[in-house]
DSSP file (Angstrom, degrees, kcal/mol; ACC not computed):
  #  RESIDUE AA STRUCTURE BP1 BP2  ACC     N-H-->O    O-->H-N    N-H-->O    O-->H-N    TCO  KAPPA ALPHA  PHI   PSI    X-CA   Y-CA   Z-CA
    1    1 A X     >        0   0    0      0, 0.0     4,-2.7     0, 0.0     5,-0.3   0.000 360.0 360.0 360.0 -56.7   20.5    5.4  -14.2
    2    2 A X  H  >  +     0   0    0      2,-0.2     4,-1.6     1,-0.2     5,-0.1   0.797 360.0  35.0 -38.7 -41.0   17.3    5.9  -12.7
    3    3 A X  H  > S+     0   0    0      2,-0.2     4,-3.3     3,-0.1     5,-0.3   0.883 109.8  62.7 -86.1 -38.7   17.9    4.1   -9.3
    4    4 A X  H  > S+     0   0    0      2,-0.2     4,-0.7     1,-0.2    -2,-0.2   0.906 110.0  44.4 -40.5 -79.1   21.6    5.3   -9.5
    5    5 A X  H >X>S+     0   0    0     -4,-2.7     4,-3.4     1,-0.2     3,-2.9   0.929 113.7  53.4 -24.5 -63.2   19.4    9.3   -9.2
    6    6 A X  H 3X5S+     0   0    0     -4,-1.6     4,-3.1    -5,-0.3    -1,-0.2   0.948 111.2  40.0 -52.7 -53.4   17.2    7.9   -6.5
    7    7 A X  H 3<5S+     0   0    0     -4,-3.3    -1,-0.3     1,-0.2    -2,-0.2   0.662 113.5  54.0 -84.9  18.6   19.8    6.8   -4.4
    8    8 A X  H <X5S+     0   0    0     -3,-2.9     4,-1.9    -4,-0.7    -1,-0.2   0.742 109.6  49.9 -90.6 -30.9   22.1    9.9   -5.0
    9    9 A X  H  X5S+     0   0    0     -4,-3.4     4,-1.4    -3,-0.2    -2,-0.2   0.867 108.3  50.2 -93.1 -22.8   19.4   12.3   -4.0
   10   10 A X  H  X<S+     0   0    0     -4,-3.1     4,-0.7    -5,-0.7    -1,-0.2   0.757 106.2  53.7 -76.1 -16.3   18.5   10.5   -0.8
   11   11 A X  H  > S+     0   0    0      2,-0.1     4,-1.7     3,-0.1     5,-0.3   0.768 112.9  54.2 -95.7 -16.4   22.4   10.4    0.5
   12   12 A X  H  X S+     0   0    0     -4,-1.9     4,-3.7     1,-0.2     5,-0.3   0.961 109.3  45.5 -88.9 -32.2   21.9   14.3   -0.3
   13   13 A X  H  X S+     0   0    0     -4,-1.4     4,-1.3     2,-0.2    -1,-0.2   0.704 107.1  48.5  16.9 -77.0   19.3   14.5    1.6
   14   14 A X  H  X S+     0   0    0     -4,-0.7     4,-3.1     2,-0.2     5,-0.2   0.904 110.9  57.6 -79.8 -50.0   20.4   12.8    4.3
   15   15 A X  H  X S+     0   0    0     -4,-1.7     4,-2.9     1,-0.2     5,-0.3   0.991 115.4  43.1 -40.5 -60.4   23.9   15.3    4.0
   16   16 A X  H  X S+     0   0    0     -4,-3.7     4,-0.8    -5,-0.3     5,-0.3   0.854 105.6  50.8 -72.1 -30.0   21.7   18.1    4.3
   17   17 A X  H >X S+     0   0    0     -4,-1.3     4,-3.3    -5,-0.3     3,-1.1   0.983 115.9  46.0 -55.5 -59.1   19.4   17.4    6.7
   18   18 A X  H 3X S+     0   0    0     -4,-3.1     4,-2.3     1,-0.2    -2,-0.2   0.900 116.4  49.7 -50.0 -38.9   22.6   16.5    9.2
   19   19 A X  H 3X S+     0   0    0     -4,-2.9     4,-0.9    -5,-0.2    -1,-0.2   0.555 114.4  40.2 -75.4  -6.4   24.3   19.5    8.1
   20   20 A X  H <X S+     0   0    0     -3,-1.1     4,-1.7    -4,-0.8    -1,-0.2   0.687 113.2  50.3 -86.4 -38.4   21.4   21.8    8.6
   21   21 A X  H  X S+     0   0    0     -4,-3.3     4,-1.7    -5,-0.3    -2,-0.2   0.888 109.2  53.5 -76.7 -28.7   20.3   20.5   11.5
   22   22 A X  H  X S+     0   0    0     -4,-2.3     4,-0.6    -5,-0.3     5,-0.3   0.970 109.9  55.8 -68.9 -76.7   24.7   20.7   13.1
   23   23 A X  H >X S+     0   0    0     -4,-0.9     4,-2.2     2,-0.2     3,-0.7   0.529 100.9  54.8 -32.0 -43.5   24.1   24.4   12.0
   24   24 A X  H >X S+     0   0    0     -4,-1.7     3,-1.7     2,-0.2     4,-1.0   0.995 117.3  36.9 -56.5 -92.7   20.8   24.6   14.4
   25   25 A X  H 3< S+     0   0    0     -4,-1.7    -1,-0.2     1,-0.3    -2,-0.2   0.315 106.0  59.8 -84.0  25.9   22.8   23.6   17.2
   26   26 A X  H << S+     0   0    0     -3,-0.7    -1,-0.3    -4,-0.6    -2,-0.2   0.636 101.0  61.6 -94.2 -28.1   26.2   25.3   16.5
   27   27 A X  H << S-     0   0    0     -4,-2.2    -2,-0.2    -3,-1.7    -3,-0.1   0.669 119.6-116.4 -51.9 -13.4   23.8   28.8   16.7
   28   28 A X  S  < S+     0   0    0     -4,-1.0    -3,-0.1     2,-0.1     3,-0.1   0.959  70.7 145.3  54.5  66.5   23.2   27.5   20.5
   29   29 A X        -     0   0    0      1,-0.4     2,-0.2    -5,-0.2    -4,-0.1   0.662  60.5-106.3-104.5 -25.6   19.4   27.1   19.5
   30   30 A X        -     0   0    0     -6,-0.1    -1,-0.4     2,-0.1    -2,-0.1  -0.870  29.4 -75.3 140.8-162.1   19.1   24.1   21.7
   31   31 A X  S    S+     0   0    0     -2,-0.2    -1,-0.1     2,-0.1    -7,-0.0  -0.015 126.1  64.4-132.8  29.1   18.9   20.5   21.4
   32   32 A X  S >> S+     0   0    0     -3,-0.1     3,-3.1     2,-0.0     4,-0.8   0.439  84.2  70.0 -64.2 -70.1   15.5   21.1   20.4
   33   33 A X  H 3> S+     0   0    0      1,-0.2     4,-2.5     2,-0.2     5,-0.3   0.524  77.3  71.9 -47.5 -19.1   16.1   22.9   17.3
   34   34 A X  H 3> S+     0   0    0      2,-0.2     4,-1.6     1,-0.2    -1,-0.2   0.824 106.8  52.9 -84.2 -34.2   17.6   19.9   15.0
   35   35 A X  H <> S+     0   0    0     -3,-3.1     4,-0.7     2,-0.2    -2,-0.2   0.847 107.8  46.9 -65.7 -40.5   13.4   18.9   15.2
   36   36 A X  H >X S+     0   0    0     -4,-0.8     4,-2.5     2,-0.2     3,-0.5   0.864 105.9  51.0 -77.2 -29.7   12.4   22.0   14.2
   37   37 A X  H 3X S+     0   0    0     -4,-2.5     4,-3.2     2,-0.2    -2,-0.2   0.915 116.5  55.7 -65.6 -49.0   14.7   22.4   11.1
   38   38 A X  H 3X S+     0   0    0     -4,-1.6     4,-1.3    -5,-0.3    -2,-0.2   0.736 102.6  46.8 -30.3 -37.1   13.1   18.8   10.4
   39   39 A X  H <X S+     0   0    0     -4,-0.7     4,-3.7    -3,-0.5    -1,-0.2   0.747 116.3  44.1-121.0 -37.0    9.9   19.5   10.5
   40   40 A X  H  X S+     0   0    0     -4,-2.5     4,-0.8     2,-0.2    -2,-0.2   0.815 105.7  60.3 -84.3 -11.1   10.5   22.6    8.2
   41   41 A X  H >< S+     0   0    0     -4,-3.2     3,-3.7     2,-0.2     4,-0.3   0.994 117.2  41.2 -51.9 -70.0   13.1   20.5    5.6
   42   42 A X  H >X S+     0   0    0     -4,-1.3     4,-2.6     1,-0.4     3,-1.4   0.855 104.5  59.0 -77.9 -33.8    9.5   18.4    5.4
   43   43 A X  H 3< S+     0   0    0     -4,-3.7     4,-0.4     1,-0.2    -1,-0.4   0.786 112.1  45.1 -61.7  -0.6    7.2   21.3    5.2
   44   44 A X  T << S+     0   0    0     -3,-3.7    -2,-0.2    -4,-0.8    -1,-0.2   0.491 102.9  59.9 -96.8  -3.1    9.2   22.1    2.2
   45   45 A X  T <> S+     0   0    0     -3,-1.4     4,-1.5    -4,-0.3    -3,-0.1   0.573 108.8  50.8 -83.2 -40.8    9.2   18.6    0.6
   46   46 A X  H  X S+     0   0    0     -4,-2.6     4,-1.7     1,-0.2    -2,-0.2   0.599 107.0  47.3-104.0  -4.4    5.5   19.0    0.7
   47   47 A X  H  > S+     0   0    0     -4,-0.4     4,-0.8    -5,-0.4    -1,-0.2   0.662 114.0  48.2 -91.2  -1.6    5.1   22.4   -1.0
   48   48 A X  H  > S+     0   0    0      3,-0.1     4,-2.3     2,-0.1    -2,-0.2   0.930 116.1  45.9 -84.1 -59.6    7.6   21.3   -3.8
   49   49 A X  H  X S+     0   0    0     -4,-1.5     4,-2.6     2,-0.3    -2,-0.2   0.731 119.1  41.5 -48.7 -54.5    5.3   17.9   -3.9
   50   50 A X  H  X S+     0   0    0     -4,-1.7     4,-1.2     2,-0.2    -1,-0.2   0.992 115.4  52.0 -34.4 -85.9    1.9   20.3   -3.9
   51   51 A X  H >X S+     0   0    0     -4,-0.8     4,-2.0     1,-0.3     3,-1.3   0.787 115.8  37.2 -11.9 -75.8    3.7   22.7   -6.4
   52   52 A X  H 3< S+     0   0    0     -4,-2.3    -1,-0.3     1,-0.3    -2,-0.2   0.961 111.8  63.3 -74.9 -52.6    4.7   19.8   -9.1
   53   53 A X  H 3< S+     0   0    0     -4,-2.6    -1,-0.3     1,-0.2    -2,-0.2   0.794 104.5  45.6 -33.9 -44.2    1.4   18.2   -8.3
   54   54 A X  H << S+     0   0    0     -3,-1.3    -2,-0.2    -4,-1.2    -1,-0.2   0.843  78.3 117.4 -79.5 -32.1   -0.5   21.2   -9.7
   55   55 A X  S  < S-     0   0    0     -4,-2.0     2,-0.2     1,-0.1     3,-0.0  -0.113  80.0-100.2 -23.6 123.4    1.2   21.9  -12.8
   56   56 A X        -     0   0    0      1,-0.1    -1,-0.1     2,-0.0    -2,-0.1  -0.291  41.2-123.1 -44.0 101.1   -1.0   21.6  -16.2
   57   57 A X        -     0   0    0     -2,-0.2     2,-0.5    -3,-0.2    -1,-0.1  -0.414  22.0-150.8 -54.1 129.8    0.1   17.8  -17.7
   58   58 A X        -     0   0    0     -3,-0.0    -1,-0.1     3,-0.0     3,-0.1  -0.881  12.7-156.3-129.6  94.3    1.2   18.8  -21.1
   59   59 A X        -     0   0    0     -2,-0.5     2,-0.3     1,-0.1     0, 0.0  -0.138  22.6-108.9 -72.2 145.3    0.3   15.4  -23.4
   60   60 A X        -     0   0    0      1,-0.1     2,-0.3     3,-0.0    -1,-0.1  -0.728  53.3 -95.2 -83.4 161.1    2.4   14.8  -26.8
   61   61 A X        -     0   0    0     -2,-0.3    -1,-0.1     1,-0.1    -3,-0.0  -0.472  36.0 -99.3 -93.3 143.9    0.1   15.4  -29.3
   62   62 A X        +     0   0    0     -2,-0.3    -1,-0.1     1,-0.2    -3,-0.0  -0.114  37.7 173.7 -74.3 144.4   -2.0   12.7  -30.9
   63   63 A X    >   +     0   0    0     -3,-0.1     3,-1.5     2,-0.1     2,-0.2   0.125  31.7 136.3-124.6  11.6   -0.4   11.6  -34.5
   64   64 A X  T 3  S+     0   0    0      1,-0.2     3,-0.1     3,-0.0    -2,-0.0  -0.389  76.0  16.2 -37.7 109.5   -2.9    8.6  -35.0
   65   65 A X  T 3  S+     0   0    0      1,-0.2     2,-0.8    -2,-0.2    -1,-0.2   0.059  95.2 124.2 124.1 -53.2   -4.0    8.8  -38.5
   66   66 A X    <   -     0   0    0     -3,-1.5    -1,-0.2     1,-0.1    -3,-0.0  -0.586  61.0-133.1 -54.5  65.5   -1.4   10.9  -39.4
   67   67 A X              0   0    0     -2,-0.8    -1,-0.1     1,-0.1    -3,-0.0   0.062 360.0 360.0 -40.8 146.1    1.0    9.5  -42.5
   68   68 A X              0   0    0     -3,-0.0    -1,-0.1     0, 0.0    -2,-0.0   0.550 360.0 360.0-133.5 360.0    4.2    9.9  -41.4
């Protein structure tokens, strides 16, 4: 199920990136532009990556001991 996710969210991905970047140069931004939409898809890859990185790790709490 897990690799099934990985490889669903890299073929969207990949959709969106081509389709963002065809947007770029249906505006007649250049043949330039498909890099620059690139380069912000990844600066946004690495503030969600930052972002999740900093979130407080929230442990379950320890039941060692505990009768249960």
């Amino acid at each position: 199920m897990a690799s099934g996710a990985n490889i669903a969210a890299f073929n969207v991905g990949n959709a969106l990136g081509a389709w963002l970047g065809g947007l770029a140069l249906g505006a007649g931004l250049g043949y330039v532009s498909p890099l620059w939409v690139g380069a912000g898809a990844t600066l946004a890859g690495l503030a969600v990556l930052v972002a999740g990185s900093l979130r407080p790790r929230h442990h379950a709490p320890d039941t060692a001991g505990v009768p249960g």
